[in-house]
Every structure is written in C-alpha cells, then in structure tokens.
DOVO-971783 format. One record per residue (C-alpha): residue in one letter; residue number from 0; y, z, x. Coordinates in steps of 0.02 Angstrom, whole numbers. Example, Ala and Ser with C-alpha at 12.3 -4.5 7.8 and 13.67 -1.06 7.14 Angstrom:
2
REC residuo num  north     up   east
REC       A   0   -225    390    615
REC       S   1    -53    357    684
***
This chain:
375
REC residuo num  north     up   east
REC       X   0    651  -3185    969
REC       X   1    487  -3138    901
REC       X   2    445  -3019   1053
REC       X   3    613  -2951   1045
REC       X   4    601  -2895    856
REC       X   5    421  -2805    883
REC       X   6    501  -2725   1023
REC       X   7    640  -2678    908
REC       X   8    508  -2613    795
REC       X   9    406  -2521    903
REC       X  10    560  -2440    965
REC       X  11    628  -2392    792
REC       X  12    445  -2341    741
REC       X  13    435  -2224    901
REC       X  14    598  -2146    862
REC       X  15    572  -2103    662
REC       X  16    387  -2033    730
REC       X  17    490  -1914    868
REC       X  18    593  -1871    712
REC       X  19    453  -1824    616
REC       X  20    410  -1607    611
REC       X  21    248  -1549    634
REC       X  22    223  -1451    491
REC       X  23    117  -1286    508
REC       X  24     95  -1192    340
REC       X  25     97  -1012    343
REC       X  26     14   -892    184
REC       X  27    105   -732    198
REC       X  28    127   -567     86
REC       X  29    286   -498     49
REC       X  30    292   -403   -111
REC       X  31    108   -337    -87
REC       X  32     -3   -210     12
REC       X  33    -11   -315    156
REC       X  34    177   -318    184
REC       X  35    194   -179    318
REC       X  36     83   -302    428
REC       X  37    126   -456    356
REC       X  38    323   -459    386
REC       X  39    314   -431    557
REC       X  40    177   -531    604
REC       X  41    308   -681    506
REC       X  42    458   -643    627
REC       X  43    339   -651    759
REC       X  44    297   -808    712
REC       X  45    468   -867    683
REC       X  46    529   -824    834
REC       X  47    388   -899    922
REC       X  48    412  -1077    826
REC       X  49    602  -1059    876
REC       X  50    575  -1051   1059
REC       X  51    434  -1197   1060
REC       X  52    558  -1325    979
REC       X  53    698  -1242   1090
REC       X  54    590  -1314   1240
REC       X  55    567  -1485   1167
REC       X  56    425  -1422   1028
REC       X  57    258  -1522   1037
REC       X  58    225  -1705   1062
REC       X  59    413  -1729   1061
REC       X  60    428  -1656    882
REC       X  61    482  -1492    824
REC       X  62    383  -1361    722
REC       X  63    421  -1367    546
REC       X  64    344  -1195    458
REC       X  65    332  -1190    282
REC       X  66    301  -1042    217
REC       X  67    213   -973     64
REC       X  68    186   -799    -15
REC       X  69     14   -760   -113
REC       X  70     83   -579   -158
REC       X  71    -84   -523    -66
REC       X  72   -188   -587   -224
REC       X  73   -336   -691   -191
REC       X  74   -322   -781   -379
REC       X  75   -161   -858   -273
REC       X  76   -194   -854   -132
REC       X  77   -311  -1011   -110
REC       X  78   -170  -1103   -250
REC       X  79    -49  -1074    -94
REC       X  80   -173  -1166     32
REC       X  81   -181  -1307    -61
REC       X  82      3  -1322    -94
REC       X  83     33  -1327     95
REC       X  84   -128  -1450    112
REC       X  85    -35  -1564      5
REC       X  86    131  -1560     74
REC       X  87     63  -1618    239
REC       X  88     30  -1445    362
REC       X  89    -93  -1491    515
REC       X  90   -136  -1305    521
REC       X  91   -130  -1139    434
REC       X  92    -94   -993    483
REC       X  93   -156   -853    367
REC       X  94    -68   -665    394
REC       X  95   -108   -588    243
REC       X  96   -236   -476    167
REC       X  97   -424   -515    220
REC       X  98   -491   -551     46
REC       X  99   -344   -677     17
REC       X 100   -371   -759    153
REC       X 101   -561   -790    112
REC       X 102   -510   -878    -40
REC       X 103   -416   -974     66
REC       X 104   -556  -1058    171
REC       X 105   -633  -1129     19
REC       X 106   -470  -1255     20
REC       X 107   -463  -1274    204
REC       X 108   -654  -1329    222
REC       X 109   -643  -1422     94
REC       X 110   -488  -1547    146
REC       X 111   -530  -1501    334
REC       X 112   -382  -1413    382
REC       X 113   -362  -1314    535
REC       X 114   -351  -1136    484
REC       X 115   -310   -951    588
REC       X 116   -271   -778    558
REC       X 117   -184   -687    700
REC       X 118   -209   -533    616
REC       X 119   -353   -507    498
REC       X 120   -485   -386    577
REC       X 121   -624   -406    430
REC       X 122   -792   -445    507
REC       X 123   -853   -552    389
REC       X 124   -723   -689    381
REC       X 125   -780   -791    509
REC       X 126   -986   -756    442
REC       X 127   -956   -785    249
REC       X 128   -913   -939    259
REC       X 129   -969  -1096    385
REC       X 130   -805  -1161    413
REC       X 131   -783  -1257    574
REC       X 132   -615  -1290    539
REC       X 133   -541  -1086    544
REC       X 134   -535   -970    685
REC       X 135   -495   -783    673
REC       X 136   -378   -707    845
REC       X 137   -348   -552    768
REC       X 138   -469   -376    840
REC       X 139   -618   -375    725
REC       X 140   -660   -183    647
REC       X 141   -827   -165    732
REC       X 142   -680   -208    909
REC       X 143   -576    -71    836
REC       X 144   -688     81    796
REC       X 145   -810     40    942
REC       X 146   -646     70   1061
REC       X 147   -600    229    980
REC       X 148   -774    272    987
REC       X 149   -780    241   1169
REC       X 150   -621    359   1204
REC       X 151   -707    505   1100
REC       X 152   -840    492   1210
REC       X 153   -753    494   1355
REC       X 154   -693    664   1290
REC       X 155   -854    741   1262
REC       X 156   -820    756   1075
REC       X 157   -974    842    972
REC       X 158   -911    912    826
REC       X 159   -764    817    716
REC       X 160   -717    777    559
REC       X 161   -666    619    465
REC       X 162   -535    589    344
REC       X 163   -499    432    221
REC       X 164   -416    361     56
REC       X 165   -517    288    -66
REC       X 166   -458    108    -50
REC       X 167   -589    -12    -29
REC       X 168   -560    -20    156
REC       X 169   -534    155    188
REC       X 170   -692    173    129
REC       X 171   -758     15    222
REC       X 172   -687     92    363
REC       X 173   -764    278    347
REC       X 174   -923    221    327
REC       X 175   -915    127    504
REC       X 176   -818    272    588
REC       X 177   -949    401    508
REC       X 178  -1120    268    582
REC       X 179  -1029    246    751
REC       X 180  -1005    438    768
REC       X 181  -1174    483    723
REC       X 182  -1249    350    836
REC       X 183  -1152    404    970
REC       X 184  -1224    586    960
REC       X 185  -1059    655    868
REC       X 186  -1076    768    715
REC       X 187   -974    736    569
REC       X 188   -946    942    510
REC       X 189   -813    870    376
REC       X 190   -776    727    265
REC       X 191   -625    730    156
REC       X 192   -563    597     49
REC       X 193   -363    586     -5
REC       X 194   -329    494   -159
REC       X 195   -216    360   -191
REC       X 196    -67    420   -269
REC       X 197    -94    609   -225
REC       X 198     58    707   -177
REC       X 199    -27    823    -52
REC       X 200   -144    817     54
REC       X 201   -165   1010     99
REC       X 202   -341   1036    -25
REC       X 203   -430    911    110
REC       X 204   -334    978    268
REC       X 205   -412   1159    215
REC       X 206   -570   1103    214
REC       X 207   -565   1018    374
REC       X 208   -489   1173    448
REC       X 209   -632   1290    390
REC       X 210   -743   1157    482
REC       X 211   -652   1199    650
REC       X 212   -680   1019    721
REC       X 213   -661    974    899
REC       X 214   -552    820    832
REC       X 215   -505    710    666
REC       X 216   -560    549    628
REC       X 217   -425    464    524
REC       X 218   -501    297    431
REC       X 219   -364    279    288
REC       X 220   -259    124    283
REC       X 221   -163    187    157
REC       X 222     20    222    207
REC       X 223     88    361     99
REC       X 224   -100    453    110
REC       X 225   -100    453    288
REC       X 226     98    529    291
REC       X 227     31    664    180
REC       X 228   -104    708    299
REC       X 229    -17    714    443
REC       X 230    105    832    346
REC       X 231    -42    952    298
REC       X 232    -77    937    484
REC       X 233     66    963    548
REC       X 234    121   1119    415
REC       X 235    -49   1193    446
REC       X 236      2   1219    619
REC       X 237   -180   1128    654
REC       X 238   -210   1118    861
REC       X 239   -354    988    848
REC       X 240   -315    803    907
REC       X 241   -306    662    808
REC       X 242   -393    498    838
REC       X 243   -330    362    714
REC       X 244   -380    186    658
REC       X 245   -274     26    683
REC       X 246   -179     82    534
REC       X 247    -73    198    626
REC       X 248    -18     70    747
REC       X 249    103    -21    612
REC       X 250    263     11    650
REC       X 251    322     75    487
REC       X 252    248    257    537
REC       X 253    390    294    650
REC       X 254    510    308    523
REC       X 255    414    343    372
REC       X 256    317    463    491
REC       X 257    450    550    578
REC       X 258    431    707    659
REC       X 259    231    705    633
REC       X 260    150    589    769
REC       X 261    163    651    945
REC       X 262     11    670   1037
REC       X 263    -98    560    896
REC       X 264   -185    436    981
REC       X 265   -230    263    896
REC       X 266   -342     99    923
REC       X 267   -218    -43    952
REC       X 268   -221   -212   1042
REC       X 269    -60   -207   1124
REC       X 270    -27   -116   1313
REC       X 271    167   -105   1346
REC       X 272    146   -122   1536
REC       X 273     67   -296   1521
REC       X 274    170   -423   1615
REC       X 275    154   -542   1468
REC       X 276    226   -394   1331
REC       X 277    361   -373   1454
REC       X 278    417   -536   1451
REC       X 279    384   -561   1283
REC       X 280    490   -406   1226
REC       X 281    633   -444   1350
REC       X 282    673   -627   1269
REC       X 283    648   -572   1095
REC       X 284    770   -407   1122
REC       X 285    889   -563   1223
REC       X 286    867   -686   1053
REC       X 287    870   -583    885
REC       X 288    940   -392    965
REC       X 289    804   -310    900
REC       X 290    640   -236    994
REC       X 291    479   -307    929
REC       X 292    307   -185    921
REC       X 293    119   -248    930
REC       X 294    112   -332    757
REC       X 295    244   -454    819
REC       X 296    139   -499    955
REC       X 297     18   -578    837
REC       X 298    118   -683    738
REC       X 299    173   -750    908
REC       X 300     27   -765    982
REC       X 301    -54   -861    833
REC       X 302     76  -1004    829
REC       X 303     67  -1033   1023
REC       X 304   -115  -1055   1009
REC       X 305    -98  -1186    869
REC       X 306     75  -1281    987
REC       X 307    -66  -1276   1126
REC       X 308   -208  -1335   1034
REC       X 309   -102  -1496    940
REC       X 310    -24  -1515   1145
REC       X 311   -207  -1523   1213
REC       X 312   -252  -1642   1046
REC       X 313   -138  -1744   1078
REC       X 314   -108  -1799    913
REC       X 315    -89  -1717    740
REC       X 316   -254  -1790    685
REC       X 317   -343  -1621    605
REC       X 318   -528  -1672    666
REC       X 319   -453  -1687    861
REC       X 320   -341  -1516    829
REC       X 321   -507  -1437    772
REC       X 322   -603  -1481    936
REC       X 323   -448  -1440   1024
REC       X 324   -428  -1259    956
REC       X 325   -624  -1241    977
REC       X 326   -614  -1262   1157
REC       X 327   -469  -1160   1186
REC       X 328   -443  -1021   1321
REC       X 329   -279   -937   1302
REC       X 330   -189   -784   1378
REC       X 331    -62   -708   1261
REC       X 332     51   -542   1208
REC       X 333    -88   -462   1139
REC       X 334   -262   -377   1217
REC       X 335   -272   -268   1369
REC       X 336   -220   -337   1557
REC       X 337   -295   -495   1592
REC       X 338   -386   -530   1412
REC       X 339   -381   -707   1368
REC       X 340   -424   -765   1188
REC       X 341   -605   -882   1185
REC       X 342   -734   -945   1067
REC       X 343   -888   -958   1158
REC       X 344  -1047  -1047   1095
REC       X 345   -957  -1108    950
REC       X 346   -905   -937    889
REC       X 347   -730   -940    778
REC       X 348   -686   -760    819
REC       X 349   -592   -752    978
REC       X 350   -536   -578   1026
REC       X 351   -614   -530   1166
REC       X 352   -741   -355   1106
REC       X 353   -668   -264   1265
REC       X 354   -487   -327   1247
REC       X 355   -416   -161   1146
REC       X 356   -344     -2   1213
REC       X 357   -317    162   1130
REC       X 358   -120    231   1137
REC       X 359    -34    385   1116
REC       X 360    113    428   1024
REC       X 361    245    505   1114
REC       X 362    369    585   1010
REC       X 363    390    447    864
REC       X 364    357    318    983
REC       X 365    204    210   1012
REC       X 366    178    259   1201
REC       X 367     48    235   1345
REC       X 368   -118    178   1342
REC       X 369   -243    303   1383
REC       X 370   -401    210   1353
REC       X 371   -456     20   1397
REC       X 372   -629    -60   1285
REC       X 373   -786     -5   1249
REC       X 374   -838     59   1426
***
C-alpha cells in the first residue's frame, strides 16, 4: 500500500511539474524611442515562443513570457527586472534601449539571473559590467561600422562626407564612422549635424553638396532626421551614394520613407537568400499572414537560444542555464550564410565580427546583399 501511494505521488508530482510554464521575462519598450526596434523584435519573439510550445515546448513544459515595458527609461527599467526576478523568470530577455538595459544587469547579477539582448549593439554592455550571468547576440557597433567600412573600401572611396543628429548615439556613432574613415585612408570633406526636431534638412544637404563628396556617411539614428535628409537628398537631385548605419535597416523607413531609398545601401545582419531566413519567413507569412523583416529575426533568434540553452541544462536551475548558454553554439535567422552565434574564451558577446552584410534598397524595399564582413 505504502509503495503504491509514493508511486501515486511521484506520479501526481511529475504531472503538476509537466504542468508547470517556464517562465522567461521579457523588458520591452513600447511608448519610447526604442519602439521602432523594440515591437518587432517582441512579435518575433512571440512567434518564436508559440512554435516551441507548439512542438511540445522544453522539458515537457511550455514557455510562459511575461512581459514588461520600462518606457525605454533606465530609472525603470532595472524596477522591471526585478519584478520579473520575483515572479519566478529563469531568463531575461532584454530588447530595449542599451542604457536601460545596463540598469538592468545590476538586478540580474545580483539574484543570478540569466540575462540576453538579441538586439542591443552598444559595445560596452558586455565590458561595464562583470556579469557572468548576461550575454549580448545582437551585432556590436564597432561589427556594424567596420562592415560598412569594409564595403567603402571596396569602392575605392577617398573623399565623403558624414552626416548625423545630435542624439547621444548619433553622435556616439559619428565619432566612430568619422575614426574608421580616417584610419582607413578616407577623407571626411564634410560634417553636418541635423537637429532633433528640425523641419528641414536642406541648410546641411548644401553644405555637403558644395563639398562634392564621392559618397555620404549617414550616422543618425534618429527617424524623422534621417527622413528629412533623405528628402534634401532626394529634392537636391544629389547623384552621390549613400552608405547608412543600422538605423536604416528598421523597417519603419519603407513607409515613413517612401519614395526616397532606392539605391541606399545599409549595414544589416540579415541576408534574404539564407536558407534559414527562408524558412523562417515562409512559416511566419503561413502562421500570422504577415511578412516579417530582419528585426524579427532577433527576437526569434534570442528566445530559441534561451529554449536551447534550458534543453541542453536540463533543468531550470539558473547556475546550470548559465553554463549552458555559455557553451552554446547556435545557427539562427540572423548573420550572413553559415554564421553561427559563439562565446569563445568566456566572452558574453556572441555575434560573430564577420557575420554582417551590407544591403541595398531596391525601390522601398530592403533588397540584396552586396557586401559580406569585414574582408
């Protein structure tokens, strides 16, 4: 009798455990800045939880997210964390804005959380801060410009000039474009500077014009600043290429941008002809009717890392998930042909420095890749 009541018990005990979710918290932004990137890289996410439990989810339980929105505000942003910490998420995933999700690491080192952003490309968030327990997948800046660098040079560029908002990262961002450019032999004949909240950008575009550049540099990250210059551009009746930053590769340009992008070219981490992007784009067309672009691929990439890593685990014991994630290889959407993501010699940035390409648009769609890495 005694056996066959433990065995009861163990069986009743397995069952409410294969109940249980695995809950993975996820800090998002949708009111602020970081929207544009942010709501994508959630669907992505979404729709890459929904297919895991559709195939049984992980350890024999399905993925409970549970989300959170710090309004892209650091002074909430780490409040968020430790909500989710204390209503019981194994992991974090962290998709939105780069100084928010800093904050963030103080709560996750602290209670030893698993932590990742998919997205975030700021170089210092994985040098800041010691913290074994979060990993960054997303293309770091120094990844970005060094690609578009690499393309430039590949067309013999010598003379250009460079063109920014003055947002903090615009101007982060200007300063690495204008260093790699010089290093690389290029002269920088013009630097103009758009404001936030101007309503034209035609004073700058004159001055570049006078400069008769070989090419333009674009380094701003901010939306309606970069639509203005591409109208000044594109009014001017200008002739020069245009070589942008990641900023132009979030899908909100193609309508907010319409009519002004063919033939710009722009660093990205996403290569339509990749067997993986094909796939990827044919089941989620197939399970929501919609078409998903690059920033998808992120949010979808980050959450099958973290199923793999609590699969490989074995458990949903953080320090075991930790080691797990550390000593993960994966191949995902994102990166070109044949990149897998890797954190070698206990590195916690895992996008592989080569693993970009550099697109054109074609029309007002994000087309071909016409440049692969750093090479």
């Amino acid at each position: 009798m005694r056996k066959w009541l433990a065995a009861l018990l163990a069986a009743v005990s397995a069952s409410v455990v294969a109940q249980e979710t695995i809950k993975i918290g996820v800090i998002t932004d949708k009111v602020g800045p970081a929207k544009p990137y942010s709501e994508p890289t959630l669907e992505g996410i979404q729709f890459g939880a929904n297919e895991i439990n559709a195939a049984g989810g992980v350890l024999g339980r399905k993925i409970e997210l549970l989300i959170e929105d710090d309004q892209g505000r650091p002074d909430i942003s780490a409040a968020m964390a430790r909500k989710l910490v204390d209503a019981g998420a194994v992991f974090i995933l962290s998709i939105t804005l780069t100084p928010a999700t800093q904050q963030q690491q103080n709560v996750t080192l602290e209670a030893k959380t698993p932590q990742m952003t998919p997205m975030n490309s700021g170089d210092t968030l994985t040098t800041q801060l010691q913290n074994p327990y979060f990993w960054q997948t997303g293309p770091l800046g120094s990844i970005q410009i060094a690609t578009l660098l690499s393309h430039a040079r590949s067309k013999q560029l010598k003379r250009v000039a460079l063109i920014t908002d003055n947002s903090d990262l615009g101007q982060l961002l200007a300063k690495f474009f204008r260093a790699g450019l010089e290093k690389s032999g290029i002269q920088v004949v013009a630097e103009e500077v758009v404001p936030r909240g101007a309503t034209t950008a035609e004073p700058q575009m004159q001055k570049v014009r006078a400069a008769n550049p070989e090419a333009m540099f674009m380094a701003g990250v901010l939306t309606p600043e970069n639509v203005l210059i591409l109208r000044a551009y594109r009014q001017m009746a200008l002739k020069f290429p245009i070589h942008s930053s990641y900023n132009l590769s979030v899908p909100q340009y193609m309508s907010v941008a319409k009519g002004l992008l063919n033939g710009i070219t722009f660093v990205d981490a996403y290569d339509p002809e990749k067997p993986e992007v094909k796939k990827f784009e044919a089941d989620y067309r197939k399970a929501t009717g919609k078409l998903p672009y690059n920033i998808h691929g992120y949010g979808y990439d980050g959450i099958k890392m973290v199923a793999e890593a609590i699969k490989r685990a074995g458990s949903t014991d953080k320090e075991k998930i930790r080691a797990a994630m550390q000593s993960l290889e994966f191949s995902g959407v994102m990166g070109a042909k044949g990149m897998k993501y890797v954190f070698p010699d206990g590195k916690r940035a895992g996008f592989d420095p080569n693993g970009m390409v550099v697109r054109v648009y074609e029309g007002d769609k994000q087309g071909r890749v016409v440049h692969v890495g750093q090479k």
